[in-house]
C-alpha positions in Angstrom: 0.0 0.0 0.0 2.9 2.3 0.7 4.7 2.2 -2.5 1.7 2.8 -4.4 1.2 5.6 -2.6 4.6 7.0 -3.3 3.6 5.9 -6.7 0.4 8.1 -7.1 0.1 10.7 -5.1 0.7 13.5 -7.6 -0.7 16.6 -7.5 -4.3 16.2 -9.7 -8.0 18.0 -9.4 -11.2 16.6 -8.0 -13.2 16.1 -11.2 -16.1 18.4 -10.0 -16.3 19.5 -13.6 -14.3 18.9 -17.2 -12.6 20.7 -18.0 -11.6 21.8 -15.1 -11.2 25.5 -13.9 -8.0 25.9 -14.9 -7.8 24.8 -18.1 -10.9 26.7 -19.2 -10.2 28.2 -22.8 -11.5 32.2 -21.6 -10.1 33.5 -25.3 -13.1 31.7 -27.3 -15.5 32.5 -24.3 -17.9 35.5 -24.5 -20.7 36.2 -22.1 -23.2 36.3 -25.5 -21.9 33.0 -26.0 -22.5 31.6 -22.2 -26.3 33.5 -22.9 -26.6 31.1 -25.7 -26.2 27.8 -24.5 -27.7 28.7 -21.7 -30.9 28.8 -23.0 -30.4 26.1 -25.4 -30.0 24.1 -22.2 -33.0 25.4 -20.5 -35.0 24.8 -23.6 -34.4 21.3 -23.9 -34.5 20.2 -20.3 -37.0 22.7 -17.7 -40.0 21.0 -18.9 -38.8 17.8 -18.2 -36.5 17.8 -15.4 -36.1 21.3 -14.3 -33.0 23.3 -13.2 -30.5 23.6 -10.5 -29.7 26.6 -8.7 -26.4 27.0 -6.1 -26.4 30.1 -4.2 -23.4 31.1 -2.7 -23.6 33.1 1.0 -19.8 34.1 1.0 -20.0 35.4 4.9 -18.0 34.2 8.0 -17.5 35.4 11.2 -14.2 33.9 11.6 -11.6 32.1 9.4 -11.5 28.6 9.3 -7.3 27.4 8.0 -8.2 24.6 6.6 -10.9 26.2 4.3 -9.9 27.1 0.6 -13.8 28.1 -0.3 -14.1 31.6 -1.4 -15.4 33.7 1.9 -15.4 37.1 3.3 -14.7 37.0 7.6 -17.3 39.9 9.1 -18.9 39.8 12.2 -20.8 42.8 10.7 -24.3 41.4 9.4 -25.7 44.4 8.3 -24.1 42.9 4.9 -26.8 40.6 4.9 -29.6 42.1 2.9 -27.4 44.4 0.4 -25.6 40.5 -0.4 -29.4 39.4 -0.8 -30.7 41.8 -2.7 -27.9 41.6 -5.3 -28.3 38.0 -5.8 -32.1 38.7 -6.0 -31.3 41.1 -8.7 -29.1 38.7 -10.7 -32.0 35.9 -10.5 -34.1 38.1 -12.2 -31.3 39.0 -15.1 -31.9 35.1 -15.4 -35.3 35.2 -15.5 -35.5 37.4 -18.1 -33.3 35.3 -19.9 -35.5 32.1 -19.5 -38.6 31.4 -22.3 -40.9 30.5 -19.8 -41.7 30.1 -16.1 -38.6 27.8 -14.6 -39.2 24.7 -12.3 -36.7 24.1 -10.1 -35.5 20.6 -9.4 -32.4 21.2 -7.1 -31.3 24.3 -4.6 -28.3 24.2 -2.4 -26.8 27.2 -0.4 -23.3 27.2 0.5 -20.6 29.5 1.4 -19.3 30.5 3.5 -22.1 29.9 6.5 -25.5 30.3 4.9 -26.5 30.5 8.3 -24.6 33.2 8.8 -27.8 35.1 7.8 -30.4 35.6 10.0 -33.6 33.3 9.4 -35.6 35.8 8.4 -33.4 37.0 5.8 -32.8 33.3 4.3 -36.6 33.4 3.7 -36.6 36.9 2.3 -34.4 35.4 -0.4 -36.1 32.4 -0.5 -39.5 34.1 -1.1 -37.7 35.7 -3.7 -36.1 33.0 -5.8 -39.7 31.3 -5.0 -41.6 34.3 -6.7 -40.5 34.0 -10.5 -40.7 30.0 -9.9 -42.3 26.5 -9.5 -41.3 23.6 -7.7 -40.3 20.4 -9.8 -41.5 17.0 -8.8 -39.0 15.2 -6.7 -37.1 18.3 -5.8 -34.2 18.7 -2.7 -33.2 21.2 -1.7 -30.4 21.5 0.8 -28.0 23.6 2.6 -24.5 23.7 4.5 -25.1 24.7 8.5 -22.1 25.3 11.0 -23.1 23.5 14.1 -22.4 26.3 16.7 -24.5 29.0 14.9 -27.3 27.2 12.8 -30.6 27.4 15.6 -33.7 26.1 15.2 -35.5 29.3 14.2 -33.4 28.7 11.0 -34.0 24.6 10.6 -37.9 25.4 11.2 -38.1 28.4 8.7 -35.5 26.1 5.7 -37.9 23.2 6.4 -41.2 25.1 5.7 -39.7 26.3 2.4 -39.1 22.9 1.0 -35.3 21.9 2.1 -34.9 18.5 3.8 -31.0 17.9 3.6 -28.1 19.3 5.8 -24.7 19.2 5.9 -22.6 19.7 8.8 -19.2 20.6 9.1 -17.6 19.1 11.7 -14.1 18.1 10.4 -12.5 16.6 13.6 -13.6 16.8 17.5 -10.0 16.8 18.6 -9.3 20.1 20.6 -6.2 20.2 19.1 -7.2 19.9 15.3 -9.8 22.7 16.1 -7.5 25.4 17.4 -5.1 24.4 14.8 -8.0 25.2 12.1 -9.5 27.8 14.5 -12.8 26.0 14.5 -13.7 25.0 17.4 -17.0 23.6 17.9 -17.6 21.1 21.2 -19.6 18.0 20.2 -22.8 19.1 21.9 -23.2 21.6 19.3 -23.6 18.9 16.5 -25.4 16.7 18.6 -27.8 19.5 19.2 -27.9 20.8 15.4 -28.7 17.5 14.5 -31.3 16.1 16.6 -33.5 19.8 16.0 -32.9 18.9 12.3 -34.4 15.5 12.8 -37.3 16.8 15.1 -38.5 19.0 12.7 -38.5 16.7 9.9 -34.9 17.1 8.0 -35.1 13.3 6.2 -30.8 13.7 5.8 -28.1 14.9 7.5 -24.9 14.7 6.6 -21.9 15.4 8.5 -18.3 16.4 7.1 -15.0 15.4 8.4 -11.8 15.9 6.7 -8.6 13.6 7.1 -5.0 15.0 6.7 -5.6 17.9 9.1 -2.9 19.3 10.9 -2.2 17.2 14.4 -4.8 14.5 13.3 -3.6 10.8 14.9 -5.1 7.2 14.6 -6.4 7.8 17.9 -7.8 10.9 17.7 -9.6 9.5 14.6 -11.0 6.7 15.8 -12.9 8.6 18.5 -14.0 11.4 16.0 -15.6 8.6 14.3 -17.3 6.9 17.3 -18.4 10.2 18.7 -20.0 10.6 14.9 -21.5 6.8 15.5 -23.3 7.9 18.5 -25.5 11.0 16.1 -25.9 8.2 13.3 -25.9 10.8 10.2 -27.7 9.8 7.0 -24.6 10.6 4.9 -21.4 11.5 5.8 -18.2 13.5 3.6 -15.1 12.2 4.6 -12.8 14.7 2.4 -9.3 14.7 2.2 -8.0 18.1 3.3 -6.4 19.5 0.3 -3.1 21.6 1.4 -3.0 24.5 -0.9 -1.6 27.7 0.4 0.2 28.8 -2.5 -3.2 29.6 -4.0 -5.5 30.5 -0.6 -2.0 32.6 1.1 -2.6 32.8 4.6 -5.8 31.9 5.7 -4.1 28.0 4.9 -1.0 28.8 7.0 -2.6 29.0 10.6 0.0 25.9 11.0 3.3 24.8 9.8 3.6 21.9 7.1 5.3 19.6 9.6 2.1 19.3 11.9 0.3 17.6 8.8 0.0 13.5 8.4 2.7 12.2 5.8 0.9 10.8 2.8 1.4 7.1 4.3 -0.2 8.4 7.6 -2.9 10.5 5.7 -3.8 7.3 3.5 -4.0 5.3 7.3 -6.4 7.7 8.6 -8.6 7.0 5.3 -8.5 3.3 5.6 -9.4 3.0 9.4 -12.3 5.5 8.6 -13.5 3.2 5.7 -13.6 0.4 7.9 -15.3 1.9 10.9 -17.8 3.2 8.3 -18.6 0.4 6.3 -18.6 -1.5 10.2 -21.4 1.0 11.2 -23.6 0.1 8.0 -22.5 2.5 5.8 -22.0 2.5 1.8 -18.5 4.2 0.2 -20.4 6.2 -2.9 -17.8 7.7 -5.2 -15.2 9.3 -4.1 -15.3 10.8 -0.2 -18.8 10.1 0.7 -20.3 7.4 2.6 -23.9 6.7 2.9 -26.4 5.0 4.8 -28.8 2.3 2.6 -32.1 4.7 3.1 -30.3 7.7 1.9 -31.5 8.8 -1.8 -27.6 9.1 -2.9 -27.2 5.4 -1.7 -30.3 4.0 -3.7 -28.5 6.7 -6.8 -25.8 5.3 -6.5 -27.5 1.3 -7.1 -29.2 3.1 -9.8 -26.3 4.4 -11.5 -28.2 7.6 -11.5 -25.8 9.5 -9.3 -24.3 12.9 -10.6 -21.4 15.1 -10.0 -21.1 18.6 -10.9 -19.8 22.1 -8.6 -22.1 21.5 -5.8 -20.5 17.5 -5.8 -21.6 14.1 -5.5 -26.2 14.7 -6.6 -28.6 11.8 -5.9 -30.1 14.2 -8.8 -29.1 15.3 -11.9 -30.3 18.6 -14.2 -29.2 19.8 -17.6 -28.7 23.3 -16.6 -27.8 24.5 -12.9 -27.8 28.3 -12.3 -25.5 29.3 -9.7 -26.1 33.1 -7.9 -23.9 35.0 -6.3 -20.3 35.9 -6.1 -17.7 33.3 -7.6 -20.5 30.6 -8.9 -20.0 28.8 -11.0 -23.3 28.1 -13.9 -23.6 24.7 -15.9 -25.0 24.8 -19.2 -23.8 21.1 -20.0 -22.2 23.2 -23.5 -20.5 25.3 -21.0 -19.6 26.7 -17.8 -19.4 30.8 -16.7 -18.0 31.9 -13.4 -18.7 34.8 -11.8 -16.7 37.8 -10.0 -14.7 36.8 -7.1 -15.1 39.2 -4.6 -18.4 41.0 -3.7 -17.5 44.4 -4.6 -17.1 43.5 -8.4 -19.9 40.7 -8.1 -22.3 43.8 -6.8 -21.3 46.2 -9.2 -22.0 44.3 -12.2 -25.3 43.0 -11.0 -26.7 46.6 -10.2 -25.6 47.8 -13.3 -27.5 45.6 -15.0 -25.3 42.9 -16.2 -24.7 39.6 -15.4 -21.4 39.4 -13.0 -19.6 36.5 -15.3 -16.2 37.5 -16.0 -14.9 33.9 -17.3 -15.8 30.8 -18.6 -15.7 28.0 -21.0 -17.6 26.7 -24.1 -17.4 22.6 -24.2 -16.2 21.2 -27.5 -17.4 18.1 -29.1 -14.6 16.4 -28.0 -14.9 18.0 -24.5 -18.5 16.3 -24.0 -17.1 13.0 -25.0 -14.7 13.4 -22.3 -16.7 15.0 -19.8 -18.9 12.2 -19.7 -16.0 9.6 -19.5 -15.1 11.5 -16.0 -18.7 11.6 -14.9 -18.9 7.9 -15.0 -15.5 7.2 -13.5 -15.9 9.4 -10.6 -20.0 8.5 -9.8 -19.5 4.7 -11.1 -16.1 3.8 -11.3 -16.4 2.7 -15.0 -16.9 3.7 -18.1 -17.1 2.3 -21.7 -17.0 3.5 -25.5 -18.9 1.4 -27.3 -21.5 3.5 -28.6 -20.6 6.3 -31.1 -21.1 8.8 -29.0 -18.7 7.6 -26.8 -15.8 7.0 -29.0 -12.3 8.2 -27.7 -9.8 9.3 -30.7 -6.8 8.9 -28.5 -7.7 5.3 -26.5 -4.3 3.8 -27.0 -2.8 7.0 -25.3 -4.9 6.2 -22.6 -4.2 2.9 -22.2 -0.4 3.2 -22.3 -1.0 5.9 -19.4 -2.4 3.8 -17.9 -0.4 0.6 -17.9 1.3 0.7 -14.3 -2.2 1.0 -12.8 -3.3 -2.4 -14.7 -0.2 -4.2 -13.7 -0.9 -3.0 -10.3 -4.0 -4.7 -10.2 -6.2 -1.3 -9.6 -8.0 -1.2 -13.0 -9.5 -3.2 -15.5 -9.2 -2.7 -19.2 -11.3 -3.9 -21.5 -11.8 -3.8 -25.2 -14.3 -0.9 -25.0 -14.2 0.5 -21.4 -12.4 -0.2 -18.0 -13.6 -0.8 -15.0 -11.7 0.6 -11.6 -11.1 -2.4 -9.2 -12.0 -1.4 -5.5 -8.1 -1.6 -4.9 -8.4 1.0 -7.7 -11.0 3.3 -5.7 -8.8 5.5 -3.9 -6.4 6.2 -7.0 -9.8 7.4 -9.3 -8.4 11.0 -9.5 -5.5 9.4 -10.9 -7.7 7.5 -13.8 -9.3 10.1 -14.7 -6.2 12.4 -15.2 -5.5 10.3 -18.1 -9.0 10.7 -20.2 -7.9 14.8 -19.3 -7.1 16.0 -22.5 -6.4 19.3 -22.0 -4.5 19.5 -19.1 -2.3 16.7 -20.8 -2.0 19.1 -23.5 -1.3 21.9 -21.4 0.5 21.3 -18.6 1.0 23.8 -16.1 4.6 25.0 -15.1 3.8 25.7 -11.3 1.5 23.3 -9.2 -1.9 24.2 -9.4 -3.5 21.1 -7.7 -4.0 19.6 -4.4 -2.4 15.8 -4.1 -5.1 12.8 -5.3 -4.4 11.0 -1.9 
């Protein structure tokens, strides 16, 4: 296990999209262009299925280290309803955009700490996205909550608008870990986040914890895992933390390098996880997530109907998914448009009267081939090209690429697919780096990604 380690863990991305951010081609990208296939997408798919929307909430009273999502740290929440009205604005940009009335099929807010904002002021935008839109059949919608601020003012209020899923972040219950990440959050505050959710009627919660945090041990693992046991969450996110300061500066720097796991020690904190998971009933679905066998993204999984996209692993999947606010990130299937990155820019565009995307990418025939090569790899560990619309020009690239892997007994290729082994499962990143023909193509003189394992 060690020397394939060594072997593969390279620096790689996380597949939440092809291609992936950076190798976006911005030169043939215009916003008239994103405007296009955006519609194109709605056209074809809100009847049937609906759209998604992600909204981002970027606000945080403090600054988590281990945290490379794009945030701004204020205690001062008299940002709250300028932010709101702004994204309330850019909605209706959309709507304008759309042919007819949209149904929505999927909401998640993130951040940040959507519940940063006050109850009321989640349902103010709520009520707003709510106005210009129906409801899909089968819809969930969901939201991220920190534990020591989400109360149950704001669980009753989400849950009489329709959302049902939660995700906590807990990361580690080690006092250590959580002054090294300055979050500390005692274990009675999830426990009591979690059983309001399930009082008033949330059907899943999922928790997060992260492995490869500064000061994490075996031992300190082990009884994150069994206090996590003892709350019995629907799903849980066990991410590895992904060590990138170079690109987040100092807000990843609240420690030195020496206090992380080594790669070998990293990789042992994943595998007694696993175990004491799969010991405690639950399912490994993709990559990171683990799942109980009543949880929708379970049963998605057995239907080979699970979906990744910005938002991650999706027991549901839409065409076109709409994301508001400052650095989202839209999904057109043709293409992808991101918006400003800080709120000043993101709010200046917006009340001008413009939509706030400043980059993006238009997919490519051959892009879409590939794209839906790392969809399958990623949410089913397989993939084939038999049919047409699946065929791969450069399959014997591939294959030599990946040669070590099927001597090393992690994959399976065939004559028109491959199949990752469950030896194979924690090296998928790795897979799918060789199907990724533009960053093969172009590849990038500094270090841009985190490591695969």
């Amino acid at each position: 296990m060690n020397n394939l380690i060594q072997k593969y863990n390279i620096p790689g991305p996380r597949y939440t999209s092809y291609p992936t951010v950076p190798f976006w081609d911005n030169d043939s990208f215009s916003k008239q262009r994103w405007i296009e296939t955006f519609q194109q997408s709605f056209d074809e798919s809100n009847e049937e299925e609906g759209i998604s929307l992600y909204i981002h909430l970027p606000f945080c009273e403090a600054l988590c280290t281990f945290c490379a999502c794009n945030k701004r740290i204020t205690k001062q929440h008299s940002v709250e309803v300028p932010y709101i009205d702004t994204v309330l604005k850019e909605w209706k940009l959309y709507i304008d955009l759309f042919s007819s009335r949209p149904k929505i099929k999927e909401i998640h807010l993130g951040g940040g700490t959507p519940t940063f904002f006050s109850p009321e002021n989640l349902k103010k935008l709520m009520d707003g996205i709510f106005e210009y839109a129906d409801v899909a059949d089968g819809y969930e919608f969901s939201l991220e909550g920190h534990p020591n601020n989400t109360t149950r003012e704001h669980l009753q209020m989400l849950y009489d608008l329709g959302f049902r899923r939660i995700s906590y972040g807990v990361q580690d219950y080690d006092l250590k870990v959580q002054k090294a990440i300055n979050r500390v959050q005692p274990f009675e505050n999830v426990k009591q986040a979690t059983e309001e959710a399930r009082e008033i009627g949330f059907t899943s919660v999922s928790h997060d914890l992260i492995f490869g945090l500064p000061h994490q041990t075996l031992e300190g693992m082990t009884e994150t895992i069994n206090l996590t046991k003892a709350l019995n969450p629907d799903r849980i996110s066990f991410y590895s933390y992904a060590h990138v300061p170079w690109i987040k500066g100092v807000g990843q720097r609240g420690f030195q390098d020496e206090d992380l796991p080594s790669p070998e020690q990293k990789r042992e904190l994943y595998e007694e996880g696993k175990r004491m998971f799969e010991e405690m009933g639950y399912f490994e679905i993709g990559m990171d997530h683990f799942a109980l066998e009543h949880d929708s993204m379970y049963q998605s999984m057995k239907n080979h109907t699970l979906h990744r996209n910005f938002m991650g692993y999706s027991s549901s999947k839409t065409q076109l998914m709409v994301g508001l606010g400052v650095s989202s990130i839209s999904d057109s299937w043709y293409s992808f448009a991101q918006n400003e990155k800080t709120v000043e820019e993101y709010e200046k565009s917006i009340h001008s009267g413009e939509l706030s995307v400043f980059k993006g990418h238009i997919l490519s025939e051959e892009d879409l081939i590939m794209r839906k090569h790392i969809l399958n790899l990623m949410c089913n560990l397989e993939t084939s090209w038999e049919g047409e619309k699946m065929q791969i020009n450069n399959i014997e690239r591939i294959k030599i690429m990946l040669e070590d892997m099927i001597d090393d007994g992690l994959i399976e290729f065939k004559e028109n697919g491959l199949i990752v082994k469950e030896e194979g499962r924690p090296y998928v990143r790795n897979v799918c780096m060789t199907f990724d023909k533009r960053m093969i193509d172009n590849q990038p003189e500094t270090r841009i990604f985190s490591m695969t394992i």
